[in-house]
C-alpha positions in Angstrom: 16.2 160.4 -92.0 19.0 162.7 -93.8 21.0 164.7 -91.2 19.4 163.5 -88.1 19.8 166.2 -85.6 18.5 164.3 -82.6 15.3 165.6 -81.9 13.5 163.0 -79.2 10.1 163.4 -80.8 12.2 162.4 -84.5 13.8 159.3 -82.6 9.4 158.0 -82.0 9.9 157.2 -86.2 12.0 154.1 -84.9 9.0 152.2 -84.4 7.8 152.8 -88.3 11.0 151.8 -90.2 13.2 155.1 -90.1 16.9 154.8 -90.9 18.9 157.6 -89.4 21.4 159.6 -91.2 24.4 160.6 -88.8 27.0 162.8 -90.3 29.7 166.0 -89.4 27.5 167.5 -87.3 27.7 164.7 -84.7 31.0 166.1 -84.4 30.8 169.6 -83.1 31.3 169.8 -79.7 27.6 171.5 -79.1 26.1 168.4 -79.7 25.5 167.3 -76.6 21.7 166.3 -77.0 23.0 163.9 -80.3 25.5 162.2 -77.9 22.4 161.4 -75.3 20.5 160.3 -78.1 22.6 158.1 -80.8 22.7 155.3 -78.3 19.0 155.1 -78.2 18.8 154.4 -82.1 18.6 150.7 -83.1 21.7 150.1 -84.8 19.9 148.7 -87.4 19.1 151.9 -88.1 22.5 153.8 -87.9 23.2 155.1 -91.4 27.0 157.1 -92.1 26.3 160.6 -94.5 28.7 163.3 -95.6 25.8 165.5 -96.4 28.6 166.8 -98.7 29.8 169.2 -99.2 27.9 171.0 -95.9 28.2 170.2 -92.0 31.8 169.0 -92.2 33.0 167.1 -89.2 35.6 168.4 -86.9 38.2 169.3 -87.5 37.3 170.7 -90.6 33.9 172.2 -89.8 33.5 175.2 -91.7 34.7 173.9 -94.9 33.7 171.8 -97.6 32.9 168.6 -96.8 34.1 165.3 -98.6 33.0 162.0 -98.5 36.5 160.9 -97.2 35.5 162.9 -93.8 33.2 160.1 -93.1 35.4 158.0 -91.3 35.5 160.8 -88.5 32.0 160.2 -88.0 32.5 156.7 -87.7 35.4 156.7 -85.1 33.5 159.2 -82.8 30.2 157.0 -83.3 32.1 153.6 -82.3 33.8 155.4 -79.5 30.3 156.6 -78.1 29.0 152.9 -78.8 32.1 151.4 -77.3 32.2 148.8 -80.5 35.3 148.8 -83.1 35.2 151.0 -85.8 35.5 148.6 -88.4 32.3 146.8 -86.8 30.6 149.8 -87.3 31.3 150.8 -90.6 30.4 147.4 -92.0 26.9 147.9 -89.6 26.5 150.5 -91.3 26.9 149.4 -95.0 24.9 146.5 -93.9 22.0 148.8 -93.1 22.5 151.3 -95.9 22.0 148.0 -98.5 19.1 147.2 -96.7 17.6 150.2 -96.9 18.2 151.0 -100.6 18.2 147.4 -102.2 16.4 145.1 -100.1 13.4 145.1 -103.2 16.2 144.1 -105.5 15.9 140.1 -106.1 
């Protein structure tokens, strides 16, 4: 789900394979009900996204976004998860390969 933006009746697509897109907006300090919410999602089903070059994370919301933002997305996700960064960037990449090549043999 690109740009999930935490809506509880969007999280009930869990149960039917969803992946969920987390990216700059989970940054901005009015997002209070994604903060409630990330924990909740499977992480299986945590996916990193720019969403480039929109919804840049902070401190540079407002400008273009760059795929090399993505790591501030990252550190405030593990923070809220309480796991390492690292772990959760190669969670991540785990289920973003899963997603997109688990048909390829």
């Amino acid at each position: 789900m690109h740009c999930f933006n935490a809506s509880s009746l969007l999280l009930n697509l869990k149960d039917k394979g969803f992946y969920f897109g987390i990216g700059g907006v989970f940054t901005f300090k009015n997002a209070k009900s994604l903060l409630e919410i990330l924990p909740k999602i499977p992480k299986d089903r945590l996916l990193l996204e720019t969403d480039s070059p929109y919804l840049s994370p902070e401190p540079f919301r407002g400008k273009k976004n760059v795929p090399l933002f993505t790591h501030l997305v990252a550190t405030k996700m593990a923070e809220l998860l309480s796991m390492d960064r690292d772990d959760l960037i190669r969670l991540c990449t785990k289920n973003s390969n899963d997603l997109f090549f688990k048909d390829i043999a």
